[in-house]
NUTOR-818358 format. One record per atom (N, C-alpha, C): residue in one letter; atom name; x, y, z. Coordinates in Angstrom, 1 decimal, always signed. Layout:
BEGIN
["A" "CA" [X Y Z]] ...
% end
This chain:
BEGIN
["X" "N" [-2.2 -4.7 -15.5]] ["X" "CA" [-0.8 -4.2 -15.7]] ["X" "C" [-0.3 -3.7 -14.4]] ["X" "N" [+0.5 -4.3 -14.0]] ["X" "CA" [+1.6 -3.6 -12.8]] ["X" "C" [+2.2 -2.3 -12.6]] ["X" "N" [+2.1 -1.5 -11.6]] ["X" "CA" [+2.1 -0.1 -11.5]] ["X" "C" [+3.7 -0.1 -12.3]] ["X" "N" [+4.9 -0.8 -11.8]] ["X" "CA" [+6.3 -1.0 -12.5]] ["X" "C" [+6.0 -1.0 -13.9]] ["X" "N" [+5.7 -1.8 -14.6]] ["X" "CA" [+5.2 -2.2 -16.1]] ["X" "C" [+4.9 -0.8 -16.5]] ["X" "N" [+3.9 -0.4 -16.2]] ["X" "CA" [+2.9 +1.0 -16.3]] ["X" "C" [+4.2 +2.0 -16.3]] ["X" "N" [+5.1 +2.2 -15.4]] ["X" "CA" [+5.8 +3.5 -15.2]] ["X" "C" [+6.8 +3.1 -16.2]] ["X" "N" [+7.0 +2.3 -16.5]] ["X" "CA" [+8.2 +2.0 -17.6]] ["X" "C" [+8.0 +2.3 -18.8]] ["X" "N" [+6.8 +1.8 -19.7]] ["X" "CA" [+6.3 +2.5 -20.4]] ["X" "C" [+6.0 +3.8 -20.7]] ["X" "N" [+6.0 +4.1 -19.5]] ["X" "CA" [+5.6 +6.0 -19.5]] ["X" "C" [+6.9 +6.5 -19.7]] ["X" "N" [+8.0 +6.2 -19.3]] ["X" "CA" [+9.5 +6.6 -19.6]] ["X" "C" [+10.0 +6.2 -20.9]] ["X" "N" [+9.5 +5.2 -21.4]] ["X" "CA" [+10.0 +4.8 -23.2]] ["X" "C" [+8.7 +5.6 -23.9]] ["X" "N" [+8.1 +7.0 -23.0]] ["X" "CA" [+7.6 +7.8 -24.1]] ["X" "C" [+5.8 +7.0 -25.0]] ["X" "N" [+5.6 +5.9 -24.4]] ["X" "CA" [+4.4 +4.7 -24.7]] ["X" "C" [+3.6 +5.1 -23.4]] ["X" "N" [+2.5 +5.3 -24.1]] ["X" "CA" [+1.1 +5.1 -23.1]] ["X" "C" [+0.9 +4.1 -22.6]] ["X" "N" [+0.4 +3.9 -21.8]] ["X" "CA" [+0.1 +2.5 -20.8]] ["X" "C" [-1.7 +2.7 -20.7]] ["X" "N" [-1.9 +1.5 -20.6]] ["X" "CA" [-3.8 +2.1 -20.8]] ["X" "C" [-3.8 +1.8 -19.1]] ["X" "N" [-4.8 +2.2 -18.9]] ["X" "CA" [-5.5 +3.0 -17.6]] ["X" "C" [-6.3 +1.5 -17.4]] ["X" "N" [-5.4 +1.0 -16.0]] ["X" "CA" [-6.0 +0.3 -15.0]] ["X" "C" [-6.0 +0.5 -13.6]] ["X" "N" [-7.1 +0.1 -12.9]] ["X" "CA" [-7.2 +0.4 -11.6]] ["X" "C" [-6.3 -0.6 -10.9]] ["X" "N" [-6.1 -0.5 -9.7]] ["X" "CA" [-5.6 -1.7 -9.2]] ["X" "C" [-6.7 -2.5 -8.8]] ["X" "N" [-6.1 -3.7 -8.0]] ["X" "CA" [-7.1 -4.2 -7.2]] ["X" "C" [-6.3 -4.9 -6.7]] ["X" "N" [-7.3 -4.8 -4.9]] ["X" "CA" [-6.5 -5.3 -3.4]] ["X" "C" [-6.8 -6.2 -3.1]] ["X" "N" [-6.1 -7.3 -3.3]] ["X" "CA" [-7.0 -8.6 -2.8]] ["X" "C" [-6.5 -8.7 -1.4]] ["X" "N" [-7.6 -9.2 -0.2]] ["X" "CA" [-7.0 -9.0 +0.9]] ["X" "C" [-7.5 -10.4 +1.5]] ["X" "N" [-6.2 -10.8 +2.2]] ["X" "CA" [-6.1 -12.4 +3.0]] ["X" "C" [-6.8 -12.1 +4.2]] ["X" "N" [-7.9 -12.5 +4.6]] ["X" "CA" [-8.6 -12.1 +6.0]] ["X" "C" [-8.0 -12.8 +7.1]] ["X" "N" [-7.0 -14.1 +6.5]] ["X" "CA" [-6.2 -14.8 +7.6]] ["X" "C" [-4.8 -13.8 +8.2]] ["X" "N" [-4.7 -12.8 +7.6]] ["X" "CA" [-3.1 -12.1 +7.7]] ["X" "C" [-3.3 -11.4 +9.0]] ["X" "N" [-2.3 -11.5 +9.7]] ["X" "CA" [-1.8 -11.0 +11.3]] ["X" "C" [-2.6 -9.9 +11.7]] ["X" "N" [-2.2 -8.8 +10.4]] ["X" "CA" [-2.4 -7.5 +10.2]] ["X" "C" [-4.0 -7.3 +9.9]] ["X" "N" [-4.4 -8.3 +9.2]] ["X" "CA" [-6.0 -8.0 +8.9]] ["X" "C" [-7.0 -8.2 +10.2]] ["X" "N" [-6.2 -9.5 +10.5]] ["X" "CA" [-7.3 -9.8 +11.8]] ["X" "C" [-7.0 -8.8 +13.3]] ["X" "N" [-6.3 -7.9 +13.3]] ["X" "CA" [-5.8 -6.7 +14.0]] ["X" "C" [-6.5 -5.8 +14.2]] ["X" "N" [-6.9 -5.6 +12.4]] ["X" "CA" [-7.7 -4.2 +12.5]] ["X" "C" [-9.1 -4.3 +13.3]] ["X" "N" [-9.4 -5.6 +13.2]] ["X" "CA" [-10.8 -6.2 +14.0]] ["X" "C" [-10.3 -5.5 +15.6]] ["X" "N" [-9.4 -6.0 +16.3]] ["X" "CA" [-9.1 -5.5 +17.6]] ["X" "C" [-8.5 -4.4 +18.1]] ["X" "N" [-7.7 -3.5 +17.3]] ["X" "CA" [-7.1 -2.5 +17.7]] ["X" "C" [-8.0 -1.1 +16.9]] ["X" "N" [-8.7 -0.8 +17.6]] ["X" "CA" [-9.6 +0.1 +16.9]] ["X" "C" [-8.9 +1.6 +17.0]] ["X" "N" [-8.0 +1.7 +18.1]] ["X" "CA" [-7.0 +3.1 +18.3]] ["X" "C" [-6.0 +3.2 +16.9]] ["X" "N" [-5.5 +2.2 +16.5]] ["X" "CA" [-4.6 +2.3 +15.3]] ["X" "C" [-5.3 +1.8 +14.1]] ["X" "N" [-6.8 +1.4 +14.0]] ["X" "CA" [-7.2 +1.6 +12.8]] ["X" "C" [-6.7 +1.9 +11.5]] ["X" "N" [-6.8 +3.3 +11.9]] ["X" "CA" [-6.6 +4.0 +10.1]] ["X" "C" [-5.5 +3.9 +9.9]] ["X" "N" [-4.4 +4.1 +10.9]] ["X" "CA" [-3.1 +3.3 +10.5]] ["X" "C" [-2.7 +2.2 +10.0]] ["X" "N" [-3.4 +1.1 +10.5]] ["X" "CA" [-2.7 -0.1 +9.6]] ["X" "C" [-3.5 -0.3 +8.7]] ["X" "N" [-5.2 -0.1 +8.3]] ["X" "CA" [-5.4 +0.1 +6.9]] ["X" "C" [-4.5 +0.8 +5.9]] ["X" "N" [-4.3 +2.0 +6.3]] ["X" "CA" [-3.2 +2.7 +5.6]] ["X" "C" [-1.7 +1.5 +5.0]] ["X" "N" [-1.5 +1.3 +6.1]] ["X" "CA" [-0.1 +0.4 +6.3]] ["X" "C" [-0.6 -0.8 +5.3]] ["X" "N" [-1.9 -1.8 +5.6]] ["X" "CA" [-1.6 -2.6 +4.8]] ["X" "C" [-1.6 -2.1 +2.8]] ["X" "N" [-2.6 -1.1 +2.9]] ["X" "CA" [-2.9 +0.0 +1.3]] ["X" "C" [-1.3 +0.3 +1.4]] ["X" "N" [-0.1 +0.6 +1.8]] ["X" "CA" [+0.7 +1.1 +1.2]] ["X" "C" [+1.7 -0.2 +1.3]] ["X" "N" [+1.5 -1.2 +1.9]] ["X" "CA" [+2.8 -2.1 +1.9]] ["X" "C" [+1.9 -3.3 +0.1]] ["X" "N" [+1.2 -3.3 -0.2]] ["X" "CA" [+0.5 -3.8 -1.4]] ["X" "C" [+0.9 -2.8 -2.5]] ["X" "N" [+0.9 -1.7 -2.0]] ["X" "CA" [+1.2 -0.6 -3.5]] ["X" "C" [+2.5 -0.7 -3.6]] ["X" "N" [+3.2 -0.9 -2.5]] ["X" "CA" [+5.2 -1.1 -3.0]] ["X" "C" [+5.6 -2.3 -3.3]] ["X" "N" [+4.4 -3.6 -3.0]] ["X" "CA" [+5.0 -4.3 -3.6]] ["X" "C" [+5.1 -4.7 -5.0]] ["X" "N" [+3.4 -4.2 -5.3]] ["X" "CA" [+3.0 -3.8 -6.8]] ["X" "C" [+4.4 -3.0 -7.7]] ["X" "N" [+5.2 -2.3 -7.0]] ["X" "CA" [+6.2 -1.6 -7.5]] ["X" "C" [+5.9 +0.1 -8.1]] ["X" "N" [+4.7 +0.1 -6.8]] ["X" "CA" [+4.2 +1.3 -6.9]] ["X" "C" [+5.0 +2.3 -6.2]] ["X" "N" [+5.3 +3.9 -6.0]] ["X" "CA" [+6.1 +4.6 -5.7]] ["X" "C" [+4.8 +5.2 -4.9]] ["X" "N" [+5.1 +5.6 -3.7]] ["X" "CA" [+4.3 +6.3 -2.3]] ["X" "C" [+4.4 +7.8 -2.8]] ["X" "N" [+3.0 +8.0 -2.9]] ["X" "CA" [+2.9 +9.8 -3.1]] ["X" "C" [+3.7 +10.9 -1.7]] ["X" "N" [+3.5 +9.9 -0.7]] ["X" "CA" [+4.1 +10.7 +0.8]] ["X" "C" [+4.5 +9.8 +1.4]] ["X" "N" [+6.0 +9.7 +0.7]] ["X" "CA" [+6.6 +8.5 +2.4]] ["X" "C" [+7.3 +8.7 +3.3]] ["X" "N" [+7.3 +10.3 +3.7]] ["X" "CA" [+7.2 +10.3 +5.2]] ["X" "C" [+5.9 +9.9 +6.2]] ["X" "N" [+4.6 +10.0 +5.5]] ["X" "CA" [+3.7 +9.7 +6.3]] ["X" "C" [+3.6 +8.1 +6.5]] ["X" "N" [+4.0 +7.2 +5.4]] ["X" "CA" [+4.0 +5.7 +5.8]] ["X" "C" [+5.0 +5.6 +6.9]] ["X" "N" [+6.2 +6.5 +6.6]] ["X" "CA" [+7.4 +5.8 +7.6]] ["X" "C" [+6.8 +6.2 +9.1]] ["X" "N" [+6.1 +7.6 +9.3]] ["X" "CA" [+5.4 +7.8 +10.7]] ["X" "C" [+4.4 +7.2 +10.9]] ["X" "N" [+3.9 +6.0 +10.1]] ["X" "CA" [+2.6 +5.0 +10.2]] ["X" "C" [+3.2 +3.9 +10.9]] ["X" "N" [+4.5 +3.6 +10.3]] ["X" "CA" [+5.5 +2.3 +11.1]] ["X" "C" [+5.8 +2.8 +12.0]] ["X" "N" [+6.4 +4.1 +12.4]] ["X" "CA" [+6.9 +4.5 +13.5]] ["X" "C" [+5.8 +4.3 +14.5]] ["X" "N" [+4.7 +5.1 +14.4]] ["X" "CA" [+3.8 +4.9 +15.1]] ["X" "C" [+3.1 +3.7 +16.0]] ["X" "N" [+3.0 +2.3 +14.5]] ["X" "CA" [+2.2 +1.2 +15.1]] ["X" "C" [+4.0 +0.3 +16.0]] ["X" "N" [+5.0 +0.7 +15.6]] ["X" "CA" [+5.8 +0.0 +16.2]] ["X" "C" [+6.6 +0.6 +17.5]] ["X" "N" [+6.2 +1.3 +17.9]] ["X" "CA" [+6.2 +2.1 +19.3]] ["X" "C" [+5.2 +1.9 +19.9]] ["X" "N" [+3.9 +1.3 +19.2]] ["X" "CA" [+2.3 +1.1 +20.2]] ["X" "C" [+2.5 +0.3 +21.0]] 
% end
């Protein structure tokens, strides 16, 4: 069930049963094969790719000023 689906239900007052997500990750993507070479911005674009997969899911960011200073950050590097 999709994080969207899940919250929608929770607003029409209906439980949604308890799923985890799961990341499926393209080892071909720009950003994956990055983390291999940029070892200074590491935890940042892990972070970055974990939160650009949870918004697409239509997941809502517990802290998104800290994503936006993750973009900020890797796009000023």
């Amino acid at each position: 069930m999709s994080a969207h689906l899940a919250r929608l239900l929770k607003q029409a007052g209906q439980q949604a049963p308890k799923a985890l997500p799961i990341l499926e990750v393209n080892a071909q993507h720009a950003l994956v094969k990055r983390l291999e070479s940029d070892e200074a911005h590491f935890d940042d674009l892990a972070h970055l790719l974990f939160d650009q997969a949870w918004l697409a899911e239509g997941g809502h960011l517990e802290q998104p000023a800290e994503y936006v200073q993750r973009v900020t950050r890797l796009l000023t590097a």
